[in-house]
C-alpha positions as CSV (number, residue, x, y, z in Angstrom):
1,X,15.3,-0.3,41.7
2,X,11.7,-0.3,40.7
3,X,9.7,0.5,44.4
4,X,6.5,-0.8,45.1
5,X,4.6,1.9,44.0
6,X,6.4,1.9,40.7
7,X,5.4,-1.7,40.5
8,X,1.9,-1.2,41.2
9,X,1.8,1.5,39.1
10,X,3.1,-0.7,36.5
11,X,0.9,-3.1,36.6
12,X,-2.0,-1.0,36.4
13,X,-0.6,0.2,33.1
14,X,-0.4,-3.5,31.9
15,X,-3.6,-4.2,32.7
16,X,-5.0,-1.1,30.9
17,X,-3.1,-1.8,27.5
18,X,-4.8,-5.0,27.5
19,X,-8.0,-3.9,28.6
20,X,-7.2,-1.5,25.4
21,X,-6.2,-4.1,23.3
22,X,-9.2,-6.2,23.8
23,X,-11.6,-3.0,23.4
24,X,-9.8,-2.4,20.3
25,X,-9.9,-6.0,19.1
26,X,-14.1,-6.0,20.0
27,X,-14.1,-2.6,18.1
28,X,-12.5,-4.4,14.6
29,X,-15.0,-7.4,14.8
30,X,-16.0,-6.7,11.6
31,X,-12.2,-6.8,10.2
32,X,-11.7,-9.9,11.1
33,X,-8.2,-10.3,9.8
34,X,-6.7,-7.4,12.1
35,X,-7.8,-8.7,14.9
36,X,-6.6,-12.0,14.0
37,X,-3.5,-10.2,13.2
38,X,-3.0,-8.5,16.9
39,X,-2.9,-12.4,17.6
40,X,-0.3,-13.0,15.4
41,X,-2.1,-15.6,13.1
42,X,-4.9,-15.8,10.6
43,X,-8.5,-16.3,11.0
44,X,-8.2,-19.8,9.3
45,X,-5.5,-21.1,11.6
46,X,-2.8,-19.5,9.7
47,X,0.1,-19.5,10.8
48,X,3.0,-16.6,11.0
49,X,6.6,-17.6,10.7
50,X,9.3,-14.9,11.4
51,X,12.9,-15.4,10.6
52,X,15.2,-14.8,13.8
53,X,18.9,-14.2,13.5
54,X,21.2,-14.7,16.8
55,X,24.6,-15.0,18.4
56,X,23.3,-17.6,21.4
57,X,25.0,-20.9,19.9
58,X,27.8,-21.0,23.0
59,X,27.0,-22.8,26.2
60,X,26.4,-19.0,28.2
61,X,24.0,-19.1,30.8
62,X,22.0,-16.1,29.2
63,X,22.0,-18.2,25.6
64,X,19.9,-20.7,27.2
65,X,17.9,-18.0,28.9
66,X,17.3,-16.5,25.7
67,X,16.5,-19.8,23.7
68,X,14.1,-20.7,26.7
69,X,12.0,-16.9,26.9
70,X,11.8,-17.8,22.6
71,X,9.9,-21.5,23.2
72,X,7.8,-20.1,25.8
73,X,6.7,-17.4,22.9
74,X,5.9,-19.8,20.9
75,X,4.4,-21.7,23.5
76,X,2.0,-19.3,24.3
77,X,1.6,-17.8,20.7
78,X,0.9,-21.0,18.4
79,X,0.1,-18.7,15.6
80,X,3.8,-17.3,15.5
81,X,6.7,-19.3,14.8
82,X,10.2,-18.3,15.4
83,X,12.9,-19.9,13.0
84,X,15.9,-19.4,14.9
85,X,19.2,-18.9,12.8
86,X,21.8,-19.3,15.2
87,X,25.2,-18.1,13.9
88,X,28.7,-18.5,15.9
89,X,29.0,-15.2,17.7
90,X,32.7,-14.9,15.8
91,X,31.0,-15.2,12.4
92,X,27.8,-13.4,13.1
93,X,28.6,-10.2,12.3
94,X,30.3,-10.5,9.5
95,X,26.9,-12.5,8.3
96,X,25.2,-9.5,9.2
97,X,27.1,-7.1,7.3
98,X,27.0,-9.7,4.7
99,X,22.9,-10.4,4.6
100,X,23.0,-6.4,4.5
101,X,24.4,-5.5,2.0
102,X,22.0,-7.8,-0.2
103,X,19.0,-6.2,1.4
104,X,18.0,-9.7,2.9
105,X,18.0,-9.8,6.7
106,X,16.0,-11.9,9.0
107,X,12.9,-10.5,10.2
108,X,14.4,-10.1,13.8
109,X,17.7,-9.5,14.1
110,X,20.4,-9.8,16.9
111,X,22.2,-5.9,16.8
112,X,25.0,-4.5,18.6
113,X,24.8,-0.5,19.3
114,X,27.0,2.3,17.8
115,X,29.4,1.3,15.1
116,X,27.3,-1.5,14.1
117,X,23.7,-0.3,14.3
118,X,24.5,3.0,12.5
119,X,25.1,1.5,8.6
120,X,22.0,-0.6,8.9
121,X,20.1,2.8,9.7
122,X,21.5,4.3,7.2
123,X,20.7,1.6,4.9
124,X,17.0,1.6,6.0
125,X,17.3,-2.0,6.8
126,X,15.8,-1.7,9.8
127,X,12.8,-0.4,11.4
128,X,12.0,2.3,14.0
129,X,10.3,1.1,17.1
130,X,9.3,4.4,18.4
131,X,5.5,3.1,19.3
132,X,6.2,0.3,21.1
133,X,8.5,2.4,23.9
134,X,6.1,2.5,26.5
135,X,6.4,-0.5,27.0
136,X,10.1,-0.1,28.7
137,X,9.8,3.8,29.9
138,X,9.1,2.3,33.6
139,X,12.2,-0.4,33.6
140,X,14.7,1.3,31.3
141,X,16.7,4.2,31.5
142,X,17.8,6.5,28.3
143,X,21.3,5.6,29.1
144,X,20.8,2.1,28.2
145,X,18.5,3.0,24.9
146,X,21.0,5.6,24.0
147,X,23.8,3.5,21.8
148,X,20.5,2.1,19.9
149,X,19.0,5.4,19.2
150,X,20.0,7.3,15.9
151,X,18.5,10.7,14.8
152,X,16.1,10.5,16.9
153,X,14.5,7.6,16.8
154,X,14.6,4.4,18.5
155,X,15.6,0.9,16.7
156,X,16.4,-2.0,19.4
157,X,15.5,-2.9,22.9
158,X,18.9,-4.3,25.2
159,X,18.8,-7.4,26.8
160,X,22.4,-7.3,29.1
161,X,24.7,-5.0,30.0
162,X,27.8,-6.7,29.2
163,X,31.5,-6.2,30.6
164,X,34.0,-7.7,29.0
165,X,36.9,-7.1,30.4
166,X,36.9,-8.9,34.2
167,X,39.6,-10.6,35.3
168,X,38.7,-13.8,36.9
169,X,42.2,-14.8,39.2
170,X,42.7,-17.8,41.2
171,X,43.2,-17.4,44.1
172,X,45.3,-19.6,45.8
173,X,47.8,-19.2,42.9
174,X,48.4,-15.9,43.9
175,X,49.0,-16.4,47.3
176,X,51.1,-18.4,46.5
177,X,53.7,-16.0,44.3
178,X,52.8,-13.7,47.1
179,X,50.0,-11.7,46.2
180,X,46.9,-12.5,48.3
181,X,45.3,-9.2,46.7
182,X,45.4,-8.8,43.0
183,X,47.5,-6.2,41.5
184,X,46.7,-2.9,41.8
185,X,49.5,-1.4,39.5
186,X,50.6,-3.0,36.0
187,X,53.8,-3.1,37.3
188,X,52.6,-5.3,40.0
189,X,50.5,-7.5,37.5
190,X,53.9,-7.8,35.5
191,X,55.8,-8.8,38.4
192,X,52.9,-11.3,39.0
193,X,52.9,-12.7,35.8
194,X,56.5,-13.1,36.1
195,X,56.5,-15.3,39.3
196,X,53.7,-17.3,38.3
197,X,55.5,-18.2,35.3
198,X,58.5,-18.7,37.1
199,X,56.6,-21.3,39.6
200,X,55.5,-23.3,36.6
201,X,51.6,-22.0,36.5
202,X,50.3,-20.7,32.9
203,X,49.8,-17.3,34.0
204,X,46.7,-16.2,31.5
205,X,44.1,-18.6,30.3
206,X,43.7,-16.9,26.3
207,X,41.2,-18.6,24.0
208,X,41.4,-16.2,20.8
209,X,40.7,-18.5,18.2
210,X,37.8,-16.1,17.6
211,X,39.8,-13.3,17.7
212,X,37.5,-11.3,19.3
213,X,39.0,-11.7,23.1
214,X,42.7,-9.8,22.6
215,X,40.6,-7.2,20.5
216,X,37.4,-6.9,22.8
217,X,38.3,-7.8,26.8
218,X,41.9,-6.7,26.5
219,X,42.5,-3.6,23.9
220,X,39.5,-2.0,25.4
221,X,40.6,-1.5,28.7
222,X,44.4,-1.7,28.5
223,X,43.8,1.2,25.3
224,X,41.4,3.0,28.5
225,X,43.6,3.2,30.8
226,X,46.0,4.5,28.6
227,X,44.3,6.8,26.0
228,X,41.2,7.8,28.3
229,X,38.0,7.3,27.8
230,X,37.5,9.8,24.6
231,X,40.1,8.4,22.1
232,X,37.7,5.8,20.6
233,X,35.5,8.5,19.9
234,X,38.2,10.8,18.7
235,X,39.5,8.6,16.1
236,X,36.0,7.2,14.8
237,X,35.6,11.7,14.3
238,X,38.8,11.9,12.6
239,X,40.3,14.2,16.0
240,X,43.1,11.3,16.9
241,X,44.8,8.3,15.2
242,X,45.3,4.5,16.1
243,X,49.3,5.7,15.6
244,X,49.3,8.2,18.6
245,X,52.0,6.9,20.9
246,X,49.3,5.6,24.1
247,X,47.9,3.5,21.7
248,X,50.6,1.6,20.4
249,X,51.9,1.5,24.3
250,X,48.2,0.1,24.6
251,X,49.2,-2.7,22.0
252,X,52.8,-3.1,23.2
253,X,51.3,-4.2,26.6
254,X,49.9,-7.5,24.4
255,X,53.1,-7.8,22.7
256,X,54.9,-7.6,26.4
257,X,52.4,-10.3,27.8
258,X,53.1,-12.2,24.4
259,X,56.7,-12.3,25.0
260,X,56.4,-13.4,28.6
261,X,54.8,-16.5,27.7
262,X,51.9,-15.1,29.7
263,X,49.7,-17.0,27.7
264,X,48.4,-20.6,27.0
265,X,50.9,-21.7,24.4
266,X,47.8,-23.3,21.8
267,X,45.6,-19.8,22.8
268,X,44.8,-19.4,19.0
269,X,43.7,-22.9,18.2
270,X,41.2,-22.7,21.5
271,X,37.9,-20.8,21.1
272,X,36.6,-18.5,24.8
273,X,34.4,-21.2,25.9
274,X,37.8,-23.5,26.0
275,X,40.1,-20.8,27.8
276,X,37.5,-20.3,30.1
277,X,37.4,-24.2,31.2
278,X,40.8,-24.1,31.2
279,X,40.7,-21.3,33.8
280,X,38.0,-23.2,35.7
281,X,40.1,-26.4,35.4
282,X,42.8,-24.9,37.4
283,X,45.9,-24.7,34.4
284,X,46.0,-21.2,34.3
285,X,45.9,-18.2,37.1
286,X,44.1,-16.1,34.9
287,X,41.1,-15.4,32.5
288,X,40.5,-11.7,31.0
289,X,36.5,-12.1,29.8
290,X,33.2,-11.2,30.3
291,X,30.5,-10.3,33.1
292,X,28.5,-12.8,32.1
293,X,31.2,-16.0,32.1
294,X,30.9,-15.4,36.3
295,X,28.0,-17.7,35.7
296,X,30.2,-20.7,34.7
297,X,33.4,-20.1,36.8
298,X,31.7,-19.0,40.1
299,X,27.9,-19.5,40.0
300,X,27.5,-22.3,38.9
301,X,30.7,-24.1,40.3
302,X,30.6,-25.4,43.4
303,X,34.7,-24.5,43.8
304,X,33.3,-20.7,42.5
305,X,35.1,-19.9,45.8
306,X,38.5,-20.6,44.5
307,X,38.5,-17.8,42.4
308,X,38.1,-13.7,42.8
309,X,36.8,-10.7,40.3
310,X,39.4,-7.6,39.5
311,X,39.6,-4.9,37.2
312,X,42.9,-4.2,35.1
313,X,45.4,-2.1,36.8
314,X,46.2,0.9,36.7
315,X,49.1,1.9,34.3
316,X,51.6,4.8,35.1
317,X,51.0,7.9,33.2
318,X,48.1,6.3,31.5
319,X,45.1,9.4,30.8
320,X,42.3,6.8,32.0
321,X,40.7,6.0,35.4
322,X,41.3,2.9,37.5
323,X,38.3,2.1,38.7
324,X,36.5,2.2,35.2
325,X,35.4,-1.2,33.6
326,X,34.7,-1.6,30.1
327,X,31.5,-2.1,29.1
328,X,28.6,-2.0,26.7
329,X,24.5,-2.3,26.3
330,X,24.5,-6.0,24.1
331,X,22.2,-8.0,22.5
332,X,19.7,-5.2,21.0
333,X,16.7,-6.6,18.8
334,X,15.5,-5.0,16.0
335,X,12.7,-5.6,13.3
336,X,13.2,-5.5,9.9
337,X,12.2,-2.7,7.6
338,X,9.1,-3.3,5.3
339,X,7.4,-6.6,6.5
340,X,4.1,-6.9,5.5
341,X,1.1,-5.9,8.2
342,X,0.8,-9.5,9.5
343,X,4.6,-10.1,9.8
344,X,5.1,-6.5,11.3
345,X,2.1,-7.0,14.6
346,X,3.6,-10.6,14.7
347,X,7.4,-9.4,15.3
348,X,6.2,-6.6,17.5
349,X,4.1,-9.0,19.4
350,X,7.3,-11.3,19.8
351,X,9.5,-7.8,20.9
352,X,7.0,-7.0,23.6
353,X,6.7,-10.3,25.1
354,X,10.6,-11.1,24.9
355,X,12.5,-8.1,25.9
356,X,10.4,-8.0,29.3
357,X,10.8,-7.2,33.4
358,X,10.6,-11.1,33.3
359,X,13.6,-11.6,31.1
360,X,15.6,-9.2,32.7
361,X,14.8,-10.8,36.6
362,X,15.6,-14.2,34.8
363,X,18.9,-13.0,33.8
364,X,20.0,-11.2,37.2
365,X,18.5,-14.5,38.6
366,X,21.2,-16.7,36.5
367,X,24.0,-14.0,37.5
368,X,23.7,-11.2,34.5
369,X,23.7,-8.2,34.3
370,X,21.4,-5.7,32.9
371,X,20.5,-2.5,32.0
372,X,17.1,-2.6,33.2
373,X,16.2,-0.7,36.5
374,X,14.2,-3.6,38.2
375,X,13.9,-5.4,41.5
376,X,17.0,-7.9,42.3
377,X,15.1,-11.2,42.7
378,X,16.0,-12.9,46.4
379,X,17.5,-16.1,44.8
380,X,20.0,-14.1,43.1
381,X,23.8,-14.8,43.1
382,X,25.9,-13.0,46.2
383,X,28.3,-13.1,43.2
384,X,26.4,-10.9,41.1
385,X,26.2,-8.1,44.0
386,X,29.9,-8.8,43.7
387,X,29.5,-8.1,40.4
388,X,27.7,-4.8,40.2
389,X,30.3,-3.6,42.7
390,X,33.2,-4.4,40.8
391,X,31.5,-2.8,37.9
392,X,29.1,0.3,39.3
393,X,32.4,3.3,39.1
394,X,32.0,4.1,35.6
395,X,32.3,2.7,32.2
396,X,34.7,2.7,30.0
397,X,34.0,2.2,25.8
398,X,34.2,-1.0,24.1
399,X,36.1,-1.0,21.3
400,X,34.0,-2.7,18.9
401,X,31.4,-0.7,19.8
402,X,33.1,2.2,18.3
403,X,35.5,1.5,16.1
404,X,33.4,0.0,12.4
405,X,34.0,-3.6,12.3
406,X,36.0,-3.6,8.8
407,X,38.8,-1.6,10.7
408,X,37.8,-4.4,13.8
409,X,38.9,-7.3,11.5
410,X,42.4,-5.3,10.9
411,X,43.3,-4.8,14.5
412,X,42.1,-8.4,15.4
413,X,44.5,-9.9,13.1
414,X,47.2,-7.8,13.9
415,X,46.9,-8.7,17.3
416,X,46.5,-12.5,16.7
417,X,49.9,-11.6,15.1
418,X,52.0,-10.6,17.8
419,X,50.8,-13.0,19.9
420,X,52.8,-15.7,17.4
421,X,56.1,-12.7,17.3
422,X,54.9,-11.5,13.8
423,X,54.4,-8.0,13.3
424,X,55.3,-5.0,15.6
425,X,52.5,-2.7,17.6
426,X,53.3,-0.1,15.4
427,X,52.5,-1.5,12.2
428,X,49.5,-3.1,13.5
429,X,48.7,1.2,14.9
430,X,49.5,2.1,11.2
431,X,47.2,-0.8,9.4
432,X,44.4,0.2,12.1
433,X,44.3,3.7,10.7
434,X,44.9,2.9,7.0
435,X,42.0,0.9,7.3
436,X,40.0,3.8,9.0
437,X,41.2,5.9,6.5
438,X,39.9,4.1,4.0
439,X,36.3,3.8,4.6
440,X,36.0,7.9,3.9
């Protein structure tokens, strides 16, 4: 946590970059047009419009935090206007990859770290940020820069640390199969599943008509606690494959819930934000999803109590650890590569004022998480504490975050697959690494 020194410090430092700023801006009075342009806008009134690509189309608390820090940009910025292109956060990567490949991103963009980040790199699609990182060095730690640095340099700024794979449980359902803790061993969770089937409840609240749940919140973690926490890594290097035996047990364990009825019977035709109100709604006893979804099933709800937080259990003679969660730095925002010099000190001007100590407190405020080291403000959720608890023994990799998201869209539909009783966990293992195979 940032102490008060750090703070005043901090402050201080604010106070002389714009102290600098305005000397600099009285020093250029005879260019007019730069120092209109540290403004963001023209000396005639002229204004600046930047493209902005995003995920934040769903009703999640941080979306609407998001949206809101934007219209306060603009708010106090009326030379600088951000057209927002919000894209379903199912289809937006796939638009990314898309708009990419034709050279034609948005002048801000919405990135993911790793897997994703790298080819736009690579591509020179995007543009280093390393003169703008003093502006984060006192609230943000290498690790959470790390999965958006490559070779070097820096080329996004983190909003939330996301986990994805929490299991939100009902309590009172549990009790009442006889479990007033929630399983600690998979063999336990099984036998839960079982009974809660067997008393007529819907044991697992699934909505993968995204497909991005089964692949994301469950194969991360179940594939962790089986594989261990390298095997990503190993088979994005070529070291290991998708067909060693602990991964396909990692995928059998979705074809075993599958063939339990452990899920909704329509979970394909609902999208996340539907399985989670059908958690909230009481149908199910179960809901495998994000960190930031507590927001909507306990912060937010007045019955919040009705339901507790786990991790996925351990598995016998899996290679990973228990207590791990799977998680990720999300939501990175980078500037497009070759904007002219107004467009360039606008987007920078919009990065600086967005990704902020004030967005992050608004965030851990509204129950987030995030990767910034910054005071907890006193309104925040008992639920988040909760949260960072549940969370704080290590992280496990996300598997989208690894693994490129060509070979993504192969395990997603395989896995969508079995949960219909097509397809086997060792053909979707052997597609998985075809398509791996393939992209060298």
């Amino acid at each position: 946590m940032v102490n008060s020194k750090q703070t005043k410090k901090l402050a201080l430092l604010t106070m002389a970059g714009m102290l600098a700023l305005f000397t600099a801006a009285c020093g250029n009075s005879s260019n007019s047009s730069n120092s209109d342009n540290a403004n963001g806008s023209g000396g005639s009134g002229e204004t600046i419009t930047l493209n902005m690509m995003h995920p934040w189309t769903s009703p999640n608390v941080d979306n609407e935090v998001y949206k809101a820090r934007i219209a306060k940009f603009e708010e106090e910025h009326p030379g600088i206007v951000i057209q927002q292109d919000g894209v379903p956060a199912a289809q937006y990567k796939t638009k990314l990859r898309t708009l990419a490949a034709a050279n034609n991103l948005a002048d801000i963009n919405v990135v993911w770290p790793g897997a994703d980040l790298a080819p736009l790199v690579e591509g020179s699609l995007v543009e280093p940020i390393d003169g703008l990182m003093d502006n984060w060095s006192a609230i943000l730690p290498e690790s959470a820069l790390a999965g958006f640095e490559v070779g070097g340099h820096q080329y996004a700024i983190p909003t939330k640390q996301t986990f994805v794979d929490i299991v939100y449980y009902n309590k009172a359902m549990f009790s009442q199969v006889g479990y007033d803790q929630f399983p600690d061993t998979y063999e336990k969770f099984i036998d839960s599943v079982k009974k809660l089937k067997a008393a007529g409840i819907t044991p697992i609240s699934l909505g993968n008509k995204e497909q991005w749940p089964l692949q994301s919140s469950y194969l991360s973690i179940i594939g962790d606690r089986l594989t261990g926490s390298d095997f990503l890594t190993k088979v994005a290097a070529k070291e290991a494959k998708f067909t060693d035996p602990d991964f396909v047990k990692a995928l059998s364990v979705i074809d075993e819930l599958s063939k339990l009825g452990a899920f909704n019977t329509d979970a394909n035709n609902m999208d996340s934000v539907q399985g989670q109100d059908y958690f909230i709604q009481e149908k199910a006893a179960m809901h495998i999803s994000s960190s930031t979804v507590d927001a909507r099933i306990r912060i937010n709800n007045e019955q919040g109590d009705k339901f507790g937080i786990a991790l996925f259990p351990s598995v016998e003679g899996g290679k990973g650890d228990s207590v791990k969660s799977a998680g990720v730095v999300q939501y990175g925002i980078a500037l497009k590569s070759g904007l002219d010099e107004k467009k360039k000190a606008a987007a920078e001007e919009f990065l600086k004022y967005f990704v902020s100590e004030d967005l992050y407190k608004e965030l851990i405020r509204n129950g987030v998480v995030v990767p910034a080291t910054v005071d907890i403000p006193e309104d925040a959720s008992p639920y988040l504490k909760e949260m960072l608890e549940l969370t704080g023994n290590g992280t496990a990799p996300v598997f989208d975050s690894i693994i490129p998201t060509q070979v993504v869209d192969v395990v997603q539909n395989g896995i969508q697959a079995l949960t219909i009783g097509r397809g086997t966990p060792e053909q979707v293992a052997a597609d998985a690494q075809e398509a791996i195979d393939q992209m060298n």
